[in-house]
C-alpha positions as CSV (number, residue, x, y, z in Angstrom):
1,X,-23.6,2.0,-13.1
2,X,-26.2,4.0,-10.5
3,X,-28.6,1.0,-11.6
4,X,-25.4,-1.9,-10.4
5,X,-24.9,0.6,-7.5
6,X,-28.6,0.6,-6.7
7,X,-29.3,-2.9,-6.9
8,X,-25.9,-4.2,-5.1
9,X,-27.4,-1.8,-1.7
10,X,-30.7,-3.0,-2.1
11,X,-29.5,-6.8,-2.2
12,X,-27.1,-6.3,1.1
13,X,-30.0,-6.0,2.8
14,X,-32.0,-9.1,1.7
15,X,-28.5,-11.0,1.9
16,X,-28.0,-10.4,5.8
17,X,-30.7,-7.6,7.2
18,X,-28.1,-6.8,9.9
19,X,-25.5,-5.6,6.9
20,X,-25.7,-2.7,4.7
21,X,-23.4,-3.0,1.5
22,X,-20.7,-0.6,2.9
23,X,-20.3,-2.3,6.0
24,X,-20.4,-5.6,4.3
25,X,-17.4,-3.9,2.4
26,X,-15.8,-2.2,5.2
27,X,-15.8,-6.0,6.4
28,X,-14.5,-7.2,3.8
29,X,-11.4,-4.7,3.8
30,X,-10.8,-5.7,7.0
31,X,-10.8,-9.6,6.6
32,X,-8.1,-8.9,3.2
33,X,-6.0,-6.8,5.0
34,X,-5.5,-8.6,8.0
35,X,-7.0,-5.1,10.4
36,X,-6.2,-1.7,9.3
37,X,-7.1,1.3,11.4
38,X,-10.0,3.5,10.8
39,X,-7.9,6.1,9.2
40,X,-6.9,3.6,6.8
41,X,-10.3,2.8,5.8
42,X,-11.3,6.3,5.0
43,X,-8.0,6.8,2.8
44,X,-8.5,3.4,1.2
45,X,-12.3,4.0,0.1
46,X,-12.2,8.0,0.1
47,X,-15.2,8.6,2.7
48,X,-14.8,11.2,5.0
49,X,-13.5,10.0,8.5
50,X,-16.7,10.6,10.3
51,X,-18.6,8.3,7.9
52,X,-16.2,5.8,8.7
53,X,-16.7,6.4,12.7
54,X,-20.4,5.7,12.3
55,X,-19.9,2.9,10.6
56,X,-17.0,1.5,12.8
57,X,-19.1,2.1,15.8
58,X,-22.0,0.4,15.1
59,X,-20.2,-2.6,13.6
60,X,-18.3,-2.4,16.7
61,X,-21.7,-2.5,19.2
62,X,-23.0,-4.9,17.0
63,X,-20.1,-7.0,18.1
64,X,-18.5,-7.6,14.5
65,X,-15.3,-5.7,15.2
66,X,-13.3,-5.2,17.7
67,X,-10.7,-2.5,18.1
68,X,-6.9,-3.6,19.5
69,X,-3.9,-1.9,20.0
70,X,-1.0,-1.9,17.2
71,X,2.0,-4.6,18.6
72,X,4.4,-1.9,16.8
73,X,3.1,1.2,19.1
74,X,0.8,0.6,21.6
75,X,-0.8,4.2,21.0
76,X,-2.6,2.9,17.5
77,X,-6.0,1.3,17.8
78,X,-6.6,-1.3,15.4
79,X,-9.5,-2.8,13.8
80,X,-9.9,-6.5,13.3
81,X,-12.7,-9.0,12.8
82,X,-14.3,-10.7,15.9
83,X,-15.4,-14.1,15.3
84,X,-18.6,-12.9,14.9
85,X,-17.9,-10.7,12.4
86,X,-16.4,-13.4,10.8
87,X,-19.1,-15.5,10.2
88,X,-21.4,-12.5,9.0
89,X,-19.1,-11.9,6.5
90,X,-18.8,-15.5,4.9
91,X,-22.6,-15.7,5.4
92,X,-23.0,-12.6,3.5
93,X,-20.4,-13.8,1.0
94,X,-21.8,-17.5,0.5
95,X,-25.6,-16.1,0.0
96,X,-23.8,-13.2,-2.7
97,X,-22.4,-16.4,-4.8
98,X,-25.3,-18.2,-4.4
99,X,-27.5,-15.0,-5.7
100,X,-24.6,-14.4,-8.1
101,X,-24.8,-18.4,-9.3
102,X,-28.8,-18.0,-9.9
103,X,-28.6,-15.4,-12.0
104,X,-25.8,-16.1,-14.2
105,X,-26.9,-19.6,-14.3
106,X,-28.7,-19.6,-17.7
107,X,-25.7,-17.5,-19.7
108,X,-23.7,-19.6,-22.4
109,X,-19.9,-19.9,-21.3
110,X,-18.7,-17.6,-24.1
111,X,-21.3,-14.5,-22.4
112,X,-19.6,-15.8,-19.2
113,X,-16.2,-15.6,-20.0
114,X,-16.4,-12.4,-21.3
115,X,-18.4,-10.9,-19.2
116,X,-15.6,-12.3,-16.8
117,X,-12.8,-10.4,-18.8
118,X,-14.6,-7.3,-18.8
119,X,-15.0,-7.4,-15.2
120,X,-11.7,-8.0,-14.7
121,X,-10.7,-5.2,-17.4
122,X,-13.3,-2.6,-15.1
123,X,-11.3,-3.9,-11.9
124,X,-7.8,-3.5,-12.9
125,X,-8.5,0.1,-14.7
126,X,-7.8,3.4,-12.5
127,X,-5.8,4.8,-9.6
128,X,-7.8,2.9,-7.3
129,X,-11.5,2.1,-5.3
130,X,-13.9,4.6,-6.5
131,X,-15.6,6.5,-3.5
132,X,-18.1,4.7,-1.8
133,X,-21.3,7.0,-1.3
134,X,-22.9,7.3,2.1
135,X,-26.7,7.2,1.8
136,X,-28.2,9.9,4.1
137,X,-29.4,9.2,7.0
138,X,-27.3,6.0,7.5
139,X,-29.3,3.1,9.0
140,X,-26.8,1.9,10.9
141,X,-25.9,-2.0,10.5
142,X,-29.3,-3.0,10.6
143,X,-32.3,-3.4,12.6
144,X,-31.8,-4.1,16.4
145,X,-27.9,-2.9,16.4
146,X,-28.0,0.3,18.3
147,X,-24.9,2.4,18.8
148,X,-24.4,6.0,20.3
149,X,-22.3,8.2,18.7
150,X,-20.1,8.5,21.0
151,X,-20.3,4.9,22.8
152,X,-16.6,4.3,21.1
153,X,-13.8,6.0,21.0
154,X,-12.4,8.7,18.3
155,X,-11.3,7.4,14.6
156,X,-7.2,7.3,14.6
């Protein structure tokens, strides 16, 4: 699993450079749920909320997020995909299919389809998302994509 772990954070960055694999997930969260506040995000992958600031900062300066307030109480800030954002992420998602496609390409169908079922046994097991690691120091979303610490507001 480190090996999976190791290789799925090294391909993030040759998929989009501007994209490491947890915000490419925190993305992806995101797109599913329709926006979810910061808070939500932490809970939902177990990180601790000032991992998820950094990360939400800099994909916010980097112009891939955008936070807006809740229709139900003003007070919440919630984060949704910007257009931008949106494009990254199919991008990122299209080139992960493609990678996906090339190397599964030369399995017979019966490897596939069980290597299918297992995945899907491996994905339906347990409580829930198993806690994404931060790598130490955090790059950030990528090269060029500056964002100060405290250039955006607090995590809700």
């Amino acid at each position: 699993m480190t090996a999976f772990a190791r290789r799925a954070r090294a391909s993030a960055g040759r998929l989009h450079p501007e994209l490491s694999l947890v915000s490419y997930t925190l993305l992806g969260h995101l797109e599913e749920s329709g926006g979810c506040r910061a808070t939500d995000l932490a809970a939902h992958y177990a990180l601790d909320k000032s991992t998820v600031s950094r990360q939400v900062s800099a994909l916010e300066g980097a112009g891939l997020i955008e936070r807006l307030a809740d229709q139900r109480d003003q007070r919440v800030q919630v984060l949704h995909l910007t257009p931008a954002g949106t494009e990254i992420l199919a991008q990122v998602t299209a080139s992960r299919r493609v990678a996906f496609r090339e190397r599964l390409a030369g399995w017979p169908e019966e490897d596939l389809r069980r290597f299918a079922g297992y995945l899907l046994r491996y994905n339906s097991a347990g409580p829930g998302p198993m806690p994404m690691t931060d790598p130490a120091p955090d790059p950030g979303p990528g090269p060029g994509v500056t964002a100060h610490p405290d250039a955006s507001p607090p995590i809700d």
